[in-house]
matplotlib code that plots the C-alpha trace (Angstrom):
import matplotlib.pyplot as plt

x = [8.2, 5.0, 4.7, 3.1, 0.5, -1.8, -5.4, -7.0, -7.8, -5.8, -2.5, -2.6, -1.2, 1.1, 0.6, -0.2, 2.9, 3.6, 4.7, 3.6, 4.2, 3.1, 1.3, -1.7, -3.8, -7.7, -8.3, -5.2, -4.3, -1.8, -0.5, -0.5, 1.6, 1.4, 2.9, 0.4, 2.6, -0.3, -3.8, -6.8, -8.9, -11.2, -13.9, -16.8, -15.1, -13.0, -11.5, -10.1, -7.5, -8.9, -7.8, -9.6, -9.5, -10.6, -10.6, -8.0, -5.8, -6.2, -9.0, -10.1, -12.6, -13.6, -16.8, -14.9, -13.9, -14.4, -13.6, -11.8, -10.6, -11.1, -9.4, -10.6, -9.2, -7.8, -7.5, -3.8, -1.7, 0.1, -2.3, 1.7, 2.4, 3.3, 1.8, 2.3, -0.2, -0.7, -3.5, -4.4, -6.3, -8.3, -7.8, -11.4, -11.7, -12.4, -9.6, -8.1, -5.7, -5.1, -6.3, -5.2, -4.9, -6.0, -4.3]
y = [1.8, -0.3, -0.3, 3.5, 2.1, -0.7, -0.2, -2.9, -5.2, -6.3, -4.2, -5.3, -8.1, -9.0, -11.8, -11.4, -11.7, -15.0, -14.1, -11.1, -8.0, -5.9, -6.0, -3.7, -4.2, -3.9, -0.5, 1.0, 3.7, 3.7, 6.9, 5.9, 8.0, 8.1, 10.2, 10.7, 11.5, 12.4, 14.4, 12.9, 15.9, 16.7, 19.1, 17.2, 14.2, 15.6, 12.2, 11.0, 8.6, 5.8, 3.4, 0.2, -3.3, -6.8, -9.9, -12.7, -12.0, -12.5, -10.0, -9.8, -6.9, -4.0, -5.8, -7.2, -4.0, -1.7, 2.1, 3.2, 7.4, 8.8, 12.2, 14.1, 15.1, 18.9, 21.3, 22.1, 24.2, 21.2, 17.7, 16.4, 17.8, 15.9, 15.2, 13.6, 12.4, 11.3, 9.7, 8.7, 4.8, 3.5, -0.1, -1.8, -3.8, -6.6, -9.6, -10.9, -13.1, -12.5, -8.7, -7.0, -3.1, -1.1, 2.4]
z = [-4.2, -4.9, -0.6, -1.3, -3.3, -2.4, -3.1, -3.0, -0.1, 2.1, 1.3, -2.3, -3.2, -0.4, 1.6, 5.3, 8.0, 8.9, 12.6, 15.0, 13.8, 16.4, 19.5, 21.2, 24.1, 24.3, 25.6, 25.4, 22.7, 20.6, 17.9, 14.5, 12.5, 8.5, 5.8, 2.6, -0.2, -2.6, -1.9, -2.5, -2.2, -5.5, -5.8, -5.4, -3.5, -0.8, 0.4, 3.5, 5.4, 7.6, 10.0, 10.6, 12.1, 11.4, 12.9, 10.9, 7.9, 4.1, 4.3, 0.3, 0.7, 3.1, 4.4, 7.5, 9.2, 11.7, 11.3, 13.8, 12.7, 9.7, 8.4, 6.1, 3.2, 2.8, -0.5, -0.8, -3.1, -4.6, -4.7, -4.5, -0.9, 1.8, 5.0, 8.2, 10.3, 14.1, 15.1, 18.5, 18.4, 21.4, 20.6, 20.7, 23.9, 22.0, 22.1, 18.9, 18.6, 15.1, 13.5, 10.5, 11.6, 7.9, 7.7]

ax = plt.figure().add_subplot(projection="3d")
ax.plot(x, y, z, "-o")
ax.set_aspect("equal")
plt.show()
C-alpha cells in the first residue's frame, strides 16, 4: 500500500484534499493515533515520529512547519514490529482556515 510510505513532502505525491477533511479547534486537544509498521531506530541515529502543522496546502518541503510532539524512536527485538501510538495535540491557538496537520 504506497499510503505507508510517503517520504517526501507533503504526503508524497498525492495531491491535497479538495474539501475538509477534518476539523480542530484552536486550543483544544485532540489524540492522534498512528501505527508505525517499521522501526527507525539505528545505532547512531535513533529516530523519531513527529507531528506538525502548517499553514495552506501543497506544502513542497519541511520549512513551513511547526513541531508540535515528537517521539522518539525505541530499539526493539524486530526493526519490523509494530507499534501504536497515541498522542495527545494541543492545537495551536492560532486560526487557520486552511492547515495541513504532518504526522
Amino acid at each position: 500500500d504506497d499510503a505507508c510510505f510517503q517520504p517526501t513532502p507533503a504526503c508524497g505525491t498525492k495531491p491535497p484534499p479538495s474539501s475538509t477533511t477534518d476539523v480542530f479547534y484552536t486550543g483544544s486537544t485532540v489524540y492522534i493515533k498512528l501505527q508505525q509498521n517499521l522501526n527507525h531506530y539505528n545505532p547512531g541515529w535513533p529516530g523519531f515520529l513527529d507531528v506538525a502543522i502548517a499553514p495552506g496546502a501543497n506544502h513542497n518541503t519541511d520549512n513551513n512547519f511547526t513541531l508540535l510532539a515528537q517521539m522518539p524512536d525505541y530499539w526493539s527485538h524486530s526493526q519490523s514490529q509494530q507499534t501504536n501510538f497515541t498522542v495527545p495535540l494541543l492545537i495551536p491557538n492560532t486560526p487557520c482556515d486552511w492547515c495541513t496537520l504532518r504526522i
